[in-house]
Every structure is written in C-alpha cells, then in structure tokens.
TORPA-597922 format. One record per atom (N, C-alpha, C): residue number from 1; residue in three letters; chain; atom name; x, y, z. Coordinates in steps of 0.05 Angstrom, whole numbers. Example, Ala and Ser with C-alpha at 12.3 -4.5 7.8 and 13.67 -1.06 7.14 Angstrom:
BEGIN
1	Ala	A	N	264	-114	156
1	Ala	A	CA	246	-90	156
1	Ala	A	C	264	-66	156
2	Ser	A	N	257	-45	142
2	Ser	A	CA	273	-21	143
2	Ser	A	C	258	1	157
//
This chain:
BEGIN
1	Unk	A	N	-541	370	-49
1	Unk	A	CA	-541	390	-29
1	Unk	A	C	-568	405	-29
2	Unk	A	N	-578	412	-7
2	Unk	A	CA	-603	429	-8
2	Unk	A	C	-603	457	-20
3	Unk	A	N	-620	468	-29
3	Unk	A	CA	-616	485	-48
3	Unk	A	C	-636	501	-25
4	Unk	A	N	-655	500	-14
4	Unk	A	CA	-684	513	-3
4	Unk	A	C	-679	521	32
5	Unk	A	N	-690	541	36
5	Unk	A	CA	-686	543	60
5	Unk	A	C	-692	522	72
6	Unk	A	N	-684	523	105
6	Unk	A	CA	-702	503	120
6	Unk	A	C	-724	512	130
7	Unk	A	N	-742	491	145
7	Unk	A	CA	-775	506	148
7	Unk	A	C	-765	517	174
8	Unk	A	N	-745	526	191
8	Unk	A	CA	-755	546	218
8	Unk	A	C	-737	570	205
9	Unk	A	N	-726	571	179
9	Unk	A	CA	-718	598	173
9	Unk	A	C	-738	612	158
10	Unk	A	N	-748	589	145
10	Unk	A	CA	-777	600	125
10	Unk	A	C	-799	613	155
11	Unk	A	N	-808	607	167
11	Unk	A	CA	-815	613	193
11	Unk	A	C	-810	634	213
12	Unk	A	N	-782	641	212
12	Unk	A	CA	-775	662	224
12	Unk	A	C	-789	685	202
13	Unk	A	N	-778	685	172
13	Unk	A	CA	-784	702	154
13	Unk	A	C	-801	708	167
14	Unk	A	N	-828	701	162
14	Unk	A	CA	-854	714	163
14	Unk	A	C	-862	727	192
15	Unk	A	N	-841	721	218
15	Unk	A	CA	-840	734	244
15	Unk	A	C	-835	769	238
16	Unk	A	N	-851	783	241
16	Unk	A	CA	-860	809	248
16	Unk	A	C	-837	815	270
17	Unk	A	N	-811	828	259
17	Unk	A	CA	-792	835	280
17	Unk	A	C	-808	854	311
18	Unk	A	N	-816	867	298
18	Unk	A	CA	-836	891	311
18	Unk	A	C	-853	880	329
19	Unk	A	N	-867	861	316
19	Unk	A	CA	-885	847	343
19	Unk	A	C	-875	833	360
20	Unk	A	N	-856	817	351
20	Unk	A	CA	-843	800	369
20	Unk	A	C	-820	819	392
21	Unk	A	N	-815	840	391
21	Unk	A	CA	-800	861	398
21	Unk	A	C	-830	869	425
22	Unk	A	N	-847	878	416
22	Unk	A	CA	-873	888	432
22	Unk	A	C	-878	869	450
23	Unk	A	N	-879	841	433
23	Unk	A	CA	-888	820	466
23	Unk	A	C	-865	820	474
24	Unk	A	N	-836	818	474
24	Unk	A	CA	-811	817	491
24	Unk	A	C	-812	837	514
25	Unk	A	N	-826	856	503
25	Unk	A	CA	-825	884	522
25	Unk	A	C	-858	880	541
26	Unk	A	N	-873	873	519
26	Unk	A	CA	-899	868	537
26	Unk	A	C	-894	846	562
27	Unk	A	N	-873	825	560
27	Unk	A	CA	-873	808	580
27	Unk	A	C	-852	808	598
28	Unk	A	N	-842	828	586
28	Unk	A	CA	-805	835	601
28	Unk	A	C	-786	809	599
29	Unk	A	N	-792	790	571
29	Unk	A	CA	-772	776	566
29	Unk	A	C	-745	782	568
30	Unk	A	N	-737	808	567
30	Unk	A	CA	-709	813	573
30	Unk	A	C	-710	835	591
31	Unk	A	N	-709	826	610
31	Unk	A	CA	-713	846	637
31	Unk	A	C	-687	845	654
32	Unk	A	N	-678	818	653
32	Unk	A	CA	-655	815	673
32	Unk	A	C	-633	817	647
33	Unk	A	N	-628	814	619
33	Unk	A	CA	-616	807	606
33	Unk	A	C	-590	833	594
34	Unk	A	N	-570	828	597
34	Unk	A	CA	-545	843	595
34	Unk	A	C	-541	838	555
35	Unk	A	N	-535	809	552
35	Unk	A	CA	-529	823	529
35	Unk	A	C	-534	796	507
36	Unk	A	N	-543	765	519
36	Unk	A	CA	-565	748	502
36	Unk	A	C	-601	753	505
37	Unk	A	N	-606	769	478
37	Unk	A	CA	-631	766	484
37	Unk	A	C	-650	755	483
38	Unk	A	N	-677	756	477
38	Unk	A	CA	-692	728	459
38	Unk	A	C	-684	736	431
39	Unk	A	N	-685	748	425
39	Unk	A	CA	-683	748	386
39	Unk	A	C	-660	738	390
40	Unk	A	N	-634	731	404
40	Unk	A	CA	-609	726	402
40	Unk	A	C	-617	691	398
41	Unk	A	N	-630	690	424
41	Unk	A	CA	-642	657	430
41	Unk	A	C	-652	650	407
42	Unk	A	N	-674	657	395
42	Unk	A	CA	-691	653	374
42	Unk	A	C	-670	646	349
43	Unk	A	N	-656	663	338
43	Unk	A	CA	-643	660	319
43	Unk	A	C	-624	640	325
44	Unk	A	N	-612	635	346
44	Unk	A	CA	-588	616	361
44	Unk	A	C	-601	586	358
45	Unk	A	N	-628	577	366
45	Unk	A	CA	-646	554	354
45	Unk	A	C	-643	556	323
46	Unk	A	N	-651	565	310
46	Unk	A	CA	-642	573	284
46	Unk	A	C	-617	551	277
47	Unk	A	N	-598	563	291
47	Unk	A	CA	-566	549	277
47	Unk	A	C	-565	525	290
48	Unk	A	N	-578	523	311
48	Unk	A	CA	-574	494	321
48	Unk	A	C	-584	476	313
49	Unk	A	N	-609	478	291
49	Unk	A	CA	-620	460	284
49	Unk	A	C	-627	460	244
50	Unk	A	N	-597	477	238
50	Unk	A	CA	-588	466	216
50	Unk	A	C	-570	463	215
51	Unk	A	N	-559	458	237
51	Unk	A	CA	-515	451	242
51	Unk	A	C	-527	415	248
52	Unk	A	N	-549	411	264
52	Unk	A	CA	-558	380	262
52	Unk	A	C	-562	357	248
53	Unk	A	N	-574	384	235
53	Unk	A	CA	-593	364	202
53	Unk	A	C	-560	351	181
//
C-alpha cells in the first residue's frame, strides 16, 4: 500500500490558499457560482484522481 502522498496533493500543499482566493476574485471565477466553487473543483480533481489510481 502507498504510504506517500500523491503528487497533485503534494502540489496543492504548496498552493497559497490566499493567492489562489485573489486570482478567483481577480477573474470572477465564481461570479455566477451558488455553492461549487473552484477550490471545491480543485480539491474535487484531487479525489478523482486518487479514487483512479
């Protein structure tokens, strides 16, 4: 069994909540959005692609 993260969780780690929060707002990634946002999306890739492996 794997003991180590995977590399897009190791990856997220080092994602700057804060910045990535500033470009969402700087680009109005969630402008129309009720209640999936991108950090929802972002993390949601996340599970999808260690529920694969």
């Amino acid at each position: 069994m794997l003991k180590d993260k995977y590399v897009f969780a190791q990856l997220v780690k080092f994602l700057d909540n804060d910045k990535f929060r500033h470009l969402v707002d700087k680009y109005d990634g969630d402008k129309y959005v009720k209640s999936y946002t991108c950090w929802n999306q972002l993390t949601y890739a996340d599970v999808q692609t260690t529920v694969k492996s």
